[in-house]
C-alpha positions, -999 to +999 in steps of 0.1 A: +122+181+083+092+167+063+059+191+061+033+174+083-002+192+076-038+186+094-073+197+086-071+231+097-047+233+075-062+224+041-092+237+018-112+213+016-134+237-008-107+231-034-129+197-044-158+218-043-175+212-076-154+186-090-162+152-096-135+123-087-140+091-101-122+061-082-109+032-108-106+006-093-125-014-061-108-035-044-097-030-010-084+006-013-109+018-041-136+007-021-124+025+010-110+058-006-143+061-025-168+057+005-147+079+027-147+106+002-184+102-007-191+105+030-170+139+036-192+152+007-172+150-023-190+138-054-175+098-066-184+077-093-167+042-100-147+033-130-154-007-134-156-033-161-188-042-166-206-069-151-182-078-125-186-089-090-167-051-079-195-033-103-223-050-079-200-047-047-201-007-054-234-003-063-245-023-034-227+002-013-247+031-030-217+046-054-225+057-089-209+032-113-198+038-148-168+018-176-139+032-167-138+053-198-172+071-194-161+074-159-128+092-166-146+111-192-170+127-166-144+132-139-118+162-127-099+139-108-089+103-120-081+087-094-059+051-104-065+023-077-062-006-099-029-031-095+004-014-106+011-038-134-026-031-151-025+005-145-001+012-179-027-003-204-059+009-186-039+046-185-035+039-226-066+024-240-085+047-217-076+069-192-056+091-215-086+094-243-104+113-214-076+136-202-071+171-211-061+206-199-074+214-162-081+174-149-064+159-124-046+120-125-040+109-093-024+078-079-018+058-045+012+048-052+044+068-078+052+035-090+045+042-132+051+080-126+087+074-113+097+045-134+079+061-166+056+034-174+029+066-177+039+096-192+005+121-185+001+151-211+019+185-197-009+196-190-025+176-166-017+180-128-003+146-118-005+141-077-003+113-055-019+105-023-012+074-003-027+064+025-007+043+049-032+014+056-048-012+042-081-003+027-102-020+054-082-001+086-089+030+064-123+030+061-124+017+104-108+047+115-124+074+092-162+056+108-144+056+144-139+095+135-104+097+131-084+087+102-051+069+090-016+093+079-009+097+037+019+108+021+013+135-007+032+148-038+027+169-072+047+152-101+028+179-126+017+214-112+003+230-148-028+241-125-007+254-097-027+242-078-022+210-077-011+204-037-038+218-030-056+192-045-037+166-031-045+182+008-078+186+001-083+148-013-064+135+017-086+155+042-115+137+024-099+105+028-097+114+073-059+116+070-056+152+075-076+140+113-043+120+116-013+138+096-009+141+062+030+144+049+047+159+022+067+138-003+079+130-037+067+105-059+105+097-061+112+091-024+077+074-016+080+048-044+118+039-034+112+039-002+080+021-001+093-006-024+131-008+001+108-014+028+083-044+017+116-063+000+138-059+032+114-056+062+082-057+059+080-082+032+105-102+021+129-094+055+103-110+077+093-138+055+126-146+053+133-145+092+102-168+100+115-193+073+146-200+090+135-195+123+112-224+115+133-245+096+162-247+122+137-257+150+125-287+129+163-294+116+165-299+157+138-315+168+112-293+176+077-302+167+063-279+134+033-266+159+057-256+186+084-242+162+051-223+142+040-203+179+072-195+182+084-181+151+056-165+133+020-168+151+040-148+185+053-122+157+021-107+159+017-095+193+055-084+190+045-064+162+012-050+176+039-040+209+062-022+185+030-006+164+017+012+194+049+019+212+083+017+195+110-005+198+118+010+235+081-001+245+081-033+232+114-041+254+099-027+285+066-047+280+085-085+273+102-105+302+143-093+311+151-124+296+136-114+269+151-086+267+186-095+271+182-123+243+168-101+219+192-074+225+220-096+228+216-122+204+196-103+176+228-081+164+243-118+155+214-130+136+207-098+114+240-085+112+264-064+091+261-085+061+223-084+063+227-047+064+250-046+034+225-066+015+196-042+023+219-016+004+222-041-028+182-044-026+181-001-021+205+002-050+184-019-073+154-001-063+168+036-070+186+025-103+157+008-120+169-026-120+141-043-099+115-023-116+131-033-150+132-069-139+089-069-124+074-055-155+095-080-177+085-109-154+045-096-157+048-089-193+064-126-203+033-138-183+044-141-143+060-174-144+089-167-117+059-153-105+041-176-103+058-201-089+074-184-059+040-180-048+029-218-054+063-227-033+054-201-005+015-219-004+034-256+004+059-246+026+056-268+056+053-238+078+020-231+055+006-265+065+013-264+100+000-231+100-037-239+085-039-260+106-030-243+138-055-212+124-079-234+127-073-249+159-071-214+170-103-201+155-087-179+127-095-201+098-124-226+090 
């Protein structure tokens, strides 16, 4: 059984006296730094200058400062920027400012696990990942509660470097929701499993086909678009708040019988045994091998499996069905 810890459990005093400074401010720097600026902790910004971000995080009152000067003046670096960027920003200036008794911290064990940033021995090396988007984050820390994380030490020189982990993740409102014990190993295989074969690429491949075998029948590309993707969400919101079970017992029987019926022969064994191809790849290397060549030979697969997704038909349909239904202008 995993370790599930909540405030009462965690010294928060452990940050008492240490600086953190957040690179990075996009949708989860922006959120992690205002939550832990508003449980107390002292935050400064780590930014290219000038930017749009640099005004965005002034204009919401946070200390900002080069990412350098900011890592310089911090205990805790804390790495928010995109997983590709994060390996040069780490080398040309991130590691000039680290040294015995600081703290990098990351959101994700990405370049830790695959070795794309090796951190001196002795530097405490932790992870805390919330699991939410930035902007739910920061909702359910003002609502007064807060959203789970996952936690891990990759380095412990300190020996205390848990403890640093809890007590950032309490600052963060996690511990008001559950904060669980990992390792950078498990959270970045299993994170990346589940956006290529569910969350991800599983579901974007289901609503694809769905779609394109209505219209190979017949079906107008607004019906076939309710059906297969813009119903997903309330499905999904079902299965969110109450499992699997729930979302049965809240749809029609007919419903239910399809789904439970019918489902087994559309995502079957062989979809299963794929999954474990995908897992495989993930735990030896090979997809991580295969992303950092494809962003260092400058993104074309890249970028052109995004510029197919943004003209599928289903995308056309959709915008225009967003609008109709008041999602999109």
């Amino acid at each position: 059984m995993v370790r599930v810890y909540h405030d009462p459990d965690i010294d928060e005093k452990v940050l008492d006296g240490k600086r953190v400074a957040v690179i990075g401010y996009g949708s989860q720097g922006r959120a992690q730094a205002l939550n832990m600026r508003d449980s107390g902790v002292d935050v400064v910004v780590g930014l290219r200058p000038g930017g749009t971000s640099w005004k965005k995080a002034q204009a919401d009152g946070l200390k900002v400062m080069t990412v350098i000067e900011a890592a310089k003046a911090a205990d805790i670096v804390l790495m928010l920027i995109p997983d590709m960027a994060q390996p040069v920003v780490y080398k040309e200036e991130i590691a000039i400012a680290l040294g015995r008794g600081k703290t990098l911290q990351f959101a994700h064990g990405f370049n830790i696990h695959f070795g794309q940033i090796k951190p001196p021995e002795d530097v405490d090396v932790i992870m805390v990942a919330p699991k939410s988007p930035g902007p739910e984050m920061r909702r359910q820390y003002e609502a007064g509660f807060g959203v789970p994380s996952l936690v891990a030490a990759h380095q412990n020189p300190s020996r205390r470097a848990m403890k640093t982990a809890l007590a950032v993740a309490k600052a963060l409102g996690s511990g008001r929701a559950g904060v669980i014990e990992t390792t950078f190993k498990d959270e970045t295989e299993s994170d990346l499993f589940g956006e290529q074969a569910v969350l991800c690429g599983g579901v974007d491949q289901l609503i694809r086909r769905g779609f394109r075998v209505l219209i190979e029948n017949g079906y107008a590309p607004e019906l076939a678009y309710f059906e297969v993707l813009n119903e997903l969400k309330l499905i999904v919101d079902l299965i969110y708040k109450s499992g699997l079970s729930g979302m049965y017992h809240a749809v029609s029987d007919t419903a239910k019988f399809g789904g439970m019926a019918v489902g087994p022969l559309i995502v079957d064994d062989h979809v299963e045994e794929n999954m474990r191809k995908a897992l495989k790849n993930v735990q030896n290397g090979k997809f991580a091998k295969q992303w950092i060549a494809e962003y260092a030979s400058g993104s074309k697969e890249f970028n052109r499996l995004m510029a197919d997704c943004d003209n599928l038909e289903i995308e056309k349909v959709g915008r225009e069905v967003r609008r109709m239904s008041g999602l999109e202008k």
